[in-house]
C-alpha positions in Angstrom: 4.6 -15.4 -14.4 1.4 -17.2 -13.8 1.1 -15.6 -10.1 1.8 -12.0 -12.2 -1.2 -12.3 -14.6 -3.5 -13.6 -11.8 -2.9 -10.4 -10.0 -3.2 -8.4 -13.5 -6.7 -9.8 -13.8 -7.9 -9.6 -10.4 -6.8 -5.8 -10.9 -9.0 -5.6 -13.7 -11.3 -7.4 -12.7 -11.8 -4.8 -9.6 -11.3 -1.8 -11.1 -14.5 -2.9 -13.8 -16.5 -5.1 -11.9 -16.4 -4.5 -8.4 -19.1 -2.9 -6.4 -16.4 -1.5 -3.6 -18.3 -3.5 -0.8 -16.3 -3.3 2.3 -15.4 -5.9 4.9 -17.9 -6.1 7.7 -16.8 -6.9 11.2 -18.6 -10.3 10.9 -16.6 -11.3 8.0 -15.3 -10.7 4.2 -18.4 -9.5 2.1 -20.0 -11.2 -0.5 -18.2 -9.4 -2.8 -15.0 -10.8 -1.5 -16.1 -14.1 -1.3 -17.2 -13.6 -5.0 -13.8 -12.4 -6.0 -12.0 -15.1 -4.1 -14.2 -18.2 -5.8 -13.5 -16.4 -9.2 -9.7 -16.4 -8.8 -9.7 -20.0 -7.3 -11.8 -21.1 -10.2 -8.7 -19.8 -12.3 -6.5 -21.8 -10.6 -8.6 -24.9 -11.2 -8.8 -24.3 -15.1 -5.3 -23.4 -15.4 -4.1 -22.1 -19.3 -3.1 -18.7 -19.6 -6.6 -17.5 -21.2 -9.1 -18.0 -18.0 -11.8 -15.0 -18.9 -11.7 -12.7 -22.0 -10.4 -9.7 -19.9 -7.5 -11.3 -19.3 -4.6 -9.9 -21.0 -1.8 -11.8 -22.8 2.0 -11.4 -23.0 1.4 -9.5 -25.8 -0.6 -6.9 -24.2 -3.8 -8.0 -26.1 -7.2 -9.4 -24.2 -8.1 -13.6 -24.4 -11.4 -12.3 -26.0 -12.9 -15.1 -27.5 -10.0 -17.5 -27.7 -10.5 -17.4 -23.2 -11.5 -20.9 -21.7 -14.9 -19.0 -20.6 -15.7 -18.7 -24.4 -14.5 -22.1 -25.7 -17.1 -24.7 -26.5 -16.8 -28.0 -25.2 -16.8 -30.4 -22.0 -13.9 -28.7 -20.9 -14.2 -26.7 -17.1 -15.0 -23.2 -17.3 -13.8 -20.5 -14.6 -15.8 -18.1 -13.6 -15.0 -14.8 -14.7 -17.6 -12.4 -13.5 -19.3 -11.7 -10.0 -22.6 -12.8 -11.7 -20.9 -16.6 -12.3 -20.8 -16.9 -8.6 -24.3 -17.8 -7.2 -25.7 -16.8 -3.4 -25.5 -20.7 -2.9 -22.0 -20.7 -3.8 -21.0 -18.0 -1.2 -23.2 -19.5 1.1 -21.4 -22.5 1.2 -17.8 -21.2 1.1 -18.9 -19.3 3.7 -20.2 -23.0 5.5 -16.5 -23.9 4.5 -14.1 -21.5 5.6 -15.7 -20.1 9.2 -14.3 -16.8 10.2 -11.8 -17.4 13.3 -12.4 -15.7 16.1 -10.0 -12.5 16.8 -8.0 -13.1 19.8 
C-alpha cells in the first residue's frame, strides 16, 4: 500500500512539476537527483499525508492536513523540486558516485 501511493505521488509529482531534464552520460540530472531526495525524504517522515498533492484512500489530496503543512518540531519531507537545494544535490551527488560502465 504504502509502496502504491509513493509511486502515485512521484507520478504526480512528474507530471506537474518536472522540467523533463534527461539523463546525461555523466550521470542522473539534477532533476533526478531532486526527485530521488524528495521521495527518500518521504520515506524518512513516514504517515500517509507526506505533501498536499498526495492523494488519500479516498481519492481526496492531504492538502493542508499533509506533514509539509503541519506546524510543529516534527520533520518535514520535501515535497517540491524547489525544497531541494544545489547543496543538497551536490552532496548526494559526493555520496552516491556514478559507477563506471563496464
Amino acid at each position: 500500500m504504502k509502496n502504491a501511493l509513493l509511486t502515485m505521488c512521484v507520478a504526480i509529482l512528474t507530471a506537474c512539476g518536472g522540467s523533463g531534464a534527461a539523463q546525461s552520460a555523466s550521470g542522473p540530472s539534477d532533476d533526478d537527483i531532486r526527485q530521488k531526495i524528495i521521495e527518500e525524504s518521504w520515506i524518512t517522515v513516514g504517515g500517509k499525508c507526506p505533501c498536499p498533492y498526495t492523494l488519500l484512500n479516498t481519492g481526496k489530496r492531504c492538502g493542508d492536513n499533509s506533514a509539509y503543512k503541519k506546524k510543529g518540531g516534527g520533520a518535514r519531507p520535501k515535497c517540491y523540486a524547489s525544497d531541494v537545494s544545489n547543496a543538497q544535490v551536490r552532496k548526494y551527488r559526493e555520496a552516491h558516485p556514478e559507477k563506471p560502465a563496464g
